[in-house]
N, C-alpha and C positions, 0 to 999 in steps of 0.2 A: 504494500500500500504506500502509497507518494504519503511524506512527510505533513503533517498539516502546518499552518502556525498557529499561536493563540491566538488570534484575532480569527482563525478560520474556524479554530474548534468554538468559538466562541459565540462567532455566528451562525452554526452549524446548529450548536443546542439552542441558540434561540427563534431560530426559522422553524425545527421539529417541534420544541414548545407550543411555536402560534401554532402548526398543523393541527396537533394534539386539542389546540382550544376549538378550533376550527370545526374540528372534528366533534367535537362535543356540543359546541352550538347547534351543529346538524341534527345529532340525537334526542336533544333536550325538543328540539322543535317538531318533531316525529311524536314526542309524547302529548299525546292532546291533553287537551284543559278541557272545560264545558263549553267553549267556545267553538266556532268555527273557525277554519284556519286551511286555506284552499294547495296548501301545502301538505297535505293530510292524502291527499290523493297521487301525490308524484308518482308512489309506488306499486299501484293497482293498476295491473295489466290486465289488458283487452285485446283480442284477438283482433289486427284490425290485417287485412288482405294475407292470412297463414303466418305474419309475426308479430310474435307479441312487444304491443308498444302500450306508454305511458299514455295514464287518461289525457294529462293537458297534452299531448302533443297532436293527439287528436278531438282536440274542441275545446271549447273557452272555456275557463275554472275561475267563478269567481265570488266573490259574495252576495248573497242577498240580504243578507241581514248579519245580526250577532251571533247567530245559531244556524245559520242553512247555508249553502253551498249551494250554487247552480253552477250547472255542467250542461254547455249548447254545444251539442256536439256539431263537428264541421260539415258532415254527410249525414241525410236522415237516414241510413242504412244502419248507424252506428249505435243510433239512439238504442235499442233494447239490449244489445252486446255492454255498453258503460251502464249501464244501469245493473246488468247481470254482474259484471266484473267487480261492481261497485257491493252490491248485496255479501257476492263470494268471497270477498278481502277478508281478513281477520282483525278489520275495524269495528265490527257489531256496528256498521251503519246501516238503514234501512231507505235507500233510494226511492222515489219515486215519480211519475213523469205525469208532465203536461205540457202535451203538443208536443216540441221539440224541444222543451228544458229539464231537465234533469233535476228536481230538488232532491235536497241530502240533508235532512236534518240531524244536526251531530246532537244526542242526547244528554242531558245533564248529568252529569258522573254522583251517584250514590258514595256515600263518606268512605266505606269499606272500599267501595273503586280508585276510590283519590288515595287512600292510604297505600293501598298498592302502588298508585303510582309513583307515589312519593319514593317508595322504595325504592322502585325505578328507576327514578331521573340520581337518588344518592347515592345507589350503586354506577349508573353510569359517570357520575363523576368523582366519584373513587378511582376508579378504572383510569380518568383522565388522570388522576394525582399520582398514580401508581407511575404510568407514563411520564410523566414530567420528571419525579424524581429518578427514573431511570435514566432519562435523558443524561441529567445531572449526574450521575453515576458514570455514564460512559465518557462524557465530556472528562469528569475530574479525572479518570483511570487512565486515558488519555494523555492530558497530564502529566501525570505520574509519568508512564512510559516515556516520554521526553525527556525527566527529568533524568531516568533512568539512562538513557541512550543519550546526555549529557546536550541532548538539544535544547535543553529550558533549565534554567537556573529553578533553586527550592524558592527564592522570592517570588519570578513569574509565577510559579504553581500555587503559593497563597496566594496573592493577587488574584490569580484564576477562579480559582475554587471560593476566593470571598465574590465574586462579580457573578459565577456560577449560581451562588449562592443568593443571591441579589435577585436574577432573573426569575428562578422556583419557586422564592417567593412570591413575586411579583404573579407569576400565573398560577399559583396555586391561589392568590387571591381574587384574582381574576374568576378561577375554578370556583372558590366557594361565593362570589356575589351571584352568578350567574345559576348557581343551584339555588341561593334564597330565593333569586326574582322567579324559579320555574315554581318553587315549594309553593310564593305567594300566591302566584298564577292558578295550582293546581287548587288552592286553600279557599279563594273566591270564588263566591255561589253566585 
């Protein structure tokens, strides 16, 4: 492996950090609230000409309210297939059509649903914190190997590892504001 510098390892762990957050943004927003949220659908596939494609890519996903979802699909051919696709998800949403709109009313989540979920969103960002401080692990080990193979003096290495140290913070807090504001989210009737 080509040599890094600190400045590479340095920016290394904090480009995978933002992924990691990045990453976890996606997931939290995948967990519904009671809300509607037309991002809720990215992942419900419909059979549209023998491949399976994404409901928004074939027809407009958008709100109608705080609670429903309309789906126009692009072709009236498609209309009972997203509707179908839409029913067969393992969202528990319950579709249904007028003319050529699609409503999706997303249902109020029951307290024992929300505590579920809760668990949900705080195991997935556990999972993120796991990551981050791994990151940080391989960064500082790193490091070390330098120091070892006499290409980084023991000062660069605390230096490192204190700035290392800096960053994990920094997006570990980042991790935990972002699981309070999902908790709120899921906590509001």
């Amino acid at each position: 492996m080509a040599e890094m510098s600190i400045a590479e390892i340095k920016q290394s762990a904090e480009d995978k950090m933002g992924k990691t957050l990045e990453s976890l943004k996606v997931d939290l927003a995948k967990v519904r609230t009671g809300r509607a949220h037309v991002g809720i659908l990215d992942h419900v596939m419909v059979d549209y000409y023998g491949s399976p494609t994404a409901v928004p890519l074939v027809s407009n996903v958008s709100l109608i309210d705080s609670r429903t979802i309309g789906v126009q699909p692009w072709e009236k051919n498609m209309v009972a297939k997203i509707e179908k696709a839409i029913r067969d998800s393992d969202l528990g949403l319950n579709p249904s059509t007028y003319g050529d709109v699609i409503r999706v009313p997303t249902p109020s989540l029951t307290e024992e649903r929300r505590r579920d979920l809760i668990k949900v969103v705080r195991n997935e960002a556990e999972g993120a914190r796991v990551a981050i401080r791994n990151i940080r692990r391989d960064a500082n080990g790193t490091v070390k190997d330098m120091v070892k193979d006499k290409t980084a003096t023991e000062d660069e290495e605390r230096r490192t590892q204190d700035e290392v140290q800096k960053l994990t913070d920094k997006f570990i807090g980042e991790i935990d504001k972002m699981l309070a504001d999902k908790e709120k989210d899921l906590l509001a009737v």
